[in-house]
C-alpha positions in Angstrom: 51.7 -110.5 17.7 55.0 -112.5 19.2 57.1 -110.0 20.9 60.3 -110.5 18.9 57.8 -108.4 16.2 56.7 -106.0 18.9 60.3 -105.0 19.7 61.1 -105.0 16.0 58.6 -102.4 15.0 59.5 -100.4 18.5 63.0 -99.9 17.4 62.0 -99.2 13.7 59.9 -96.6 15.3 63.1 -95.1 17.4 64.8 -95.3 14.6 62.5 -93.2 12.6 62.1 -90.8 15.2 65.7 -90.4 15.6 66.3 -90.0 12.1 63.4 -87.1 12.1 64.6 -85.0 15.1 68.9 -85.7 13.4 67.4 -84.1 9.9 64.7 -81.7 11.6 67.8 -80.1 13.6 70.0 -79.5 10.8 69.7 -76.2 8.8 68.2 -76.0 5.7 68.2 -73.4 3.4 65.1 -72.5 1.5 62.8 -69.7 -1.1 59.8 -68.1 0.2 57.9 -65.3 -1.0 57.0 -62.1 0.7 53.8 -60.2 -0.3 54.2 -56.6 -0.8 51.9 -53.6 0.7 52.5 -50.4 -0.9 51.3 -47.4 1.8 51.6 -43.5 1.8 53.3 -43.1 -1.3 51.9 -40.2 -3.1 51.6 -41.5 -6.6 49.4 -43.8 -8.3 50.6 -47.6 -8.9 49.7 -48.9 -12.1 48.5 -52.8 -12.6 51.6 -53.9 -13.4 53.7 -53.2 -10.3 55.8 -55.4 -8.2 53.4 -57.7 -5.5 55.7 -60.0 -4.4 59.3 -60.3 -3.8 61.4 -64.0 -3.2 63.8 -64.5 -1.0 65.9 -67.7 0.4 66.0 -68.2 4.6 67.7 -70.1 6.2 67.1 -72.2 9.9 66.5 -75.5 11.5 63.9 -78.0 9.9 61.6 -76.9 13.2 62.1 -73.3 13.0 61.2 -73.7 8.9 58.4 -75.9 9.7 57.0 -73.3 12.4 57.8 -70.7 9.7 55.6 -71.9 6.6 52.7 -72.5 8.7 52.2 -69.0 9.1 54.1 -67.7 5.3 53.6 -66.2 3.2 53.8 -62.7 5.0 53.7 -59.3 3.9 56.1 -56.1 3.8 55.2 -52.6 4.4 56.9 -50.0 1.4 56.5 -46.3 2.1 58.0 -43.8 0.3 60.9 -43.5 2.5 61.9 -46.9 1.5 62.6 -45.8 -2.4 64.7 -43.3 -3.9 63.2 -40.8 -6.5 65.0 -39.6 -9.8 63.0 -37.2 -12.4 63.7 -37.1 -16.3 61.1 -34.2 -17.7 57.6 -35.2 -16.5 58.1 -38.5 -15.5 59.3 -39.7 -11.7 61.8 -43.6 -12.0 61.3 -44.7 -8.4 64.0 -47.4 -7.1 63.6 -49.7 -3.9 66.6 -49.2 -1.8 67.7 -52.9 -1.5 68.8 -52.2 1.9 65.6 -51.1 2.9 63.4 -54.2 1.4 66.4 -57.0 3.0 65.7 -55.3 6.8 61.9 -55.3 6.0 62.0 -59.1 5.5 64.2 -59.4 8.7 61.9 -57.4 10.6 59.1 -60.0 10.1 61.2 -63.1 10.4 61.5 -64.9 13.5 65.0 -65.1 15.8 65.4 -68.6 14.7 65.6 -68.1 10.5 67.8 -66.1 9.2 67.9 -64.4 6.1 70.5 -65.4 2.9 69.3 -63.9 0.3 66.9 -61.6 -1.7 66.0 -62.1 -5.2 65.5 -59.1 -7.5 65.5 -56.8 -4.4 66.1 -54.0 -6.7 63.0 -52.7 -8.9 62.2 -49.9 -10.1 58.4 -48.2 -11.2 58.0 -45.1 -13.1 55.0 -42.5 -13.1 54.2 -38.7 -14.6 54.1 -36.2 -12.4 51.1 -34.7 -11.6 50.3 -31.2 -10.3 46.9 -28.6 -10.0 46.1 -25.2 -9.8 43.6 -22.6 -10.0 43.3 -20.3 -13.2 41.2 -18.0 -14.2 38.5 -18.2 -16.8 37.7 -16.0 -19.6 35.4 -15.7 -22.5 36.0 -15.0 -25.9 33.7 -13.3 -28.6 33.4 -12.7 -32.0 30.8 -9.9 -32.9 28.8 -10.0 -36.6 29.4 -7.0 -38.2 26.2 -6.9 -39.6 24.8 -4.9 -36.9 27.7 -3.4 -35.6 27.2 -4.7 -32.3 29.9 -3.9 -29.1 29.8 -5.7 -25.8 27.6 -2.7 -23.2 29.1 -3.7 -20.0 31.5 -6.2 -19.0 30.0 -9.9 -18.9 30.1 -12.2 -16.0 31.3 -16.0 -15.7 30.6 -18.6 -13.5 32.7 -20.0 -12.5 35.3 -17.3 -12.3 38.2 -19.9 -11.6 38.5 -23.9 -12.0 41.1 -26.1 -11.0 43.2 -27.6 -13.6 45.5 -31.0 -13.3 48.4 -32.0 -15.6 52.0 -32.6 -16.2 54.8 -29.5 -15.5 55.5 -28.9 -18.4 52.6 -28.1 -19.7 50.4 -26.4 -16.5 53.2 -24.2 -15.9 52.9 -22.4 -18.9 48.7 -21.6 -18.5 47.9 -18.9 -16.9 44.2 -19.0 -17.6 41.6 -20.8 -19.2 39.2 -19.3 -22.0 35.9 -20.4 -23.9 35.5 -21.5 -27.1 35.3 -18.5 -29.4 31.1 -17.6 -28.8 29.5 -16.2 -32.0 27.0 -12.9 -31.1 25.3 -12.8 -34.2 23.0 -10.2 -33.1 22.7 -7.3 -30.6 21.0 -9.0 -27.4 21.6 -10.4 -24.2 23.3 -13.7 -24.0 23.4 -16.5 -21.5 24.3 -19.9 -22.0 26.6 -22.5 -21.1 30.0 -22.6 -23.3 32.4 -25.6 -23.4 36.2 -24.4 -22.0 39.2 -25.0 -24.4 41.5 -26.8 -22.8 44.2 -28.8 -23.9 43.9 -32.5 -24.2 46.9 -33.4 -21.4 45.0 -31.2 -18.7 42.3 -32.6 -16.5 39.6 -29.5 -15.2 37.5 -29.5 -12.9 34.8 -28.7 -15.3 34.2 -28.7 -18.8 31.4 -25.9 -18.6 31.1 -22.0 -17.7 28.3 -20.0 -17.4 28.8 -16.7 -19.5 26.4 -13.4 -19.3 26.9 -10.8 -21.4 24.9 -7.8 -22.8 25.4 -6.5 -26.8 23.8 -3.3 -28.0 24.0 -1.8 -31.5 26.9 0.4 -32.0 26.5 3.9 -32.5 30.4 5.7 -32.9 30.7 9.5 -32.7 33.8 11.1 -33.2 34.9 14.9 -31.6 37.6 16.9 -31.5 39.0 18.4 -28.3 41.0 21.6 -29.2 44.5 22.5 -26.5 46.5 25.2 -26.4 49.2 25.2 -23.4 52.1 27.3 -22.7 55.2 26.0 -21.4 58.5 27.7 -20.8 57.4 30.4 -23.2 56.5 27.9 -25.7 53.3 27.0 -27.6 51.5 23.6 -27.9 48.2 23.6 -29.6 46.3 20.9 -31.6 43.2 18.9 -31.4 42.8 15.3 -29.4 40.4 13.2 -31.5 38.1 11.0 -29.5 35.7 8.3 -30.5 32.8 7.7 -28.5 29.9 4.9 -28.2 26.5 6.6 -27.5 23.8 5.3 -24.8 22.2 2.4 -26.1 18.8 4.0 -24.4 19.7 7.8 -25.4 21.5 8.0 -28.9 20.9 11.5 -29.0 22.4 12.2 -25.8 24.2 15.6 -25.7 27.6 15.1 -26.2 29.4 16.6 -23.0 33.0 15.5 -22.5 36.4 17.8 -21.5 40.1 17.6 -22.0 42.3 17.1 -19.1 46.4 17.8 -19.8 49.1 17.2 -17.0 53.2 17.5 -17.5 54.9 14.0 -17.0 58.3 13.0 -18.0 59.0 15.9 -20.7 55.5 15.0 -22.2 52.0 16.4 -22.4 49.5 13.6 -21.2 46.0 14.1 -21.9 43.5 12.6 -20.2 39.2 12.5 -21.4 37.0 14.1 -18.4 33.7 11.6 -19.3 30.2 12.4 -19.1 28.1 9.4 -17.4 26.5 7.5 -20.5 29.2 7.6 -23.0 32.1 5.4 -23.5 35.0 5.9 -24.4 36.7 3.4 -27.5 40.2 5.2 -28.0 41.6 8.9 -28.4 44.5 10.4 -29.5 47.1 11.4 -29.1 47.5 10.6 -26.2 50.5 12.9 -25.0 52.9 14.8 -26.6 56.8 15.7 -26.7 58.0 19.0 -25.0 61.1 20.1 -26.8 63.7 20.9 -24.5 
């Protein structure tokens, strides 16, 4: 090679080189993407949410260069960084623009600058969603073919179970009960019974465990007799109480007195119960004074 070529490649070269540093040192402005990291928010984010956000910076050809080596980088959005409005049982959640433009900054080198953002303002929208603890009953119907009645009062397990749902509809249940259970004859019964609860609510089980105890029914009616003075005036009459007999003593002497106190210009009467017999109803259960 003849050195008249030699120098005319060396100064193509400078020239080239010159040109690259002139255009690498001018500022350019150009559209990245950010990726986007959702932390301690206390909702759920559905499929469809927001992963990425574009933006246009700005710097020198080097400081660009330098910069896309190491893109695309990712934002941090807690919930501090959106603003929360509620309509019924749903939450619209908006990302403070502010708050996404000084997130890119944060991550961007001193040399580029940030222009622009592009949709920096989105918003997502979930229920709200709350829990509690009710408790559980269970409901009966009783055949009347034996004219059964429940002996003692049954027990569930479990006596409470958490429940999940929107508002609107968890703050009006109280408790949760069984399915209607069926006693179709005069036994003990233990078995597992679905809960009825309402489509919208989530529980922390579907099942209870109910024990109960059914004997025949055997109704005796008896009539207390009073006669009570008061002020100089008489009060007499009879209090008429139904009874259930012992399941294991039918024939069980009847043994059972009438209690009366004064309360609030009335009579109140109260049954004094012999151990075995239950009580269904009486009455009356008080009476005027005429004043």
């Amino acid at each position: 090679m003849n050195s008249k070529l030699r120098i005319f490649i060396i100064c193509i070269g400078v020239a080239a080189l010159l040109w690259f540093f002139n255009h690498m040192n001018r500022n350019y402005t150009v559209r990245v993407y950010f990726n986007i990291n959702y932390q301690g928010l206390n909702f759920k984010l559905d499929d469809n949410v927001m992963s990425e956000v574009e933006a246009d910076i700005s710097g020198t050809g080097f400081s660009l260069l330098r910069y896309k080596r190491k893109s695309p980088q990712t934002i941090i959005l807690q919930s501090k960084d959106f603003s929360y409005t509620k309509h019924r049982d749903s939450i619209y959640i908006k990302i403070i623009p502010e708050k996404i433009r000084n997130k890119i900054i944060e991550i961007l080198p001193s040399s580029v600058h940030l222009e622009s953002v592009q949709h920096d303002m989105f918003v997502l929208s979930y229920a709200e969603i709350i829990s509690k603890d009710v408790p559980v009953f269970a409901r009966f119907t009783l055949s009347n073919t034996e004219k059964c009645t429940q002996c003692e009062s049954y027990k569930i397990r479990p006596e409470k179970i958490n429940i999940t749902g929107p508002p609107s509809i968890l703050n009006k249940i109280d408790s949760a009960y069984t399915y209607p259970i069926k006693i179709t004859n005069c036994d003990t019964f233990r078995q597992n019974v679905k809960l009825q609860i309402p489509k919208q609510i989530k529980s922390s089980t579907n099942f209870v465990n109910v024990f109960a105890v059914f004997c025949k029914e055997n109704r005796v009616e008896k009539l207390l007799p009073y006669s009570i003075e008061h002020h100089g005036k008489n009060y007499s009459g009879n209090v008429k109480v139904v009874l259930l007999a012992p399941e294991n003593d039918p024939d069980k002497k009847i043994n059972i007195g009438l209690k009366s106190e004064i309360l609030d210009n009335q009579i109140v009467f109260n049954i004094i119960n012999q151990e075995g017999w239950k009580i269904l109803k009486f009455s009356p259960k008080s009476i005027p004074i005429e004043i």
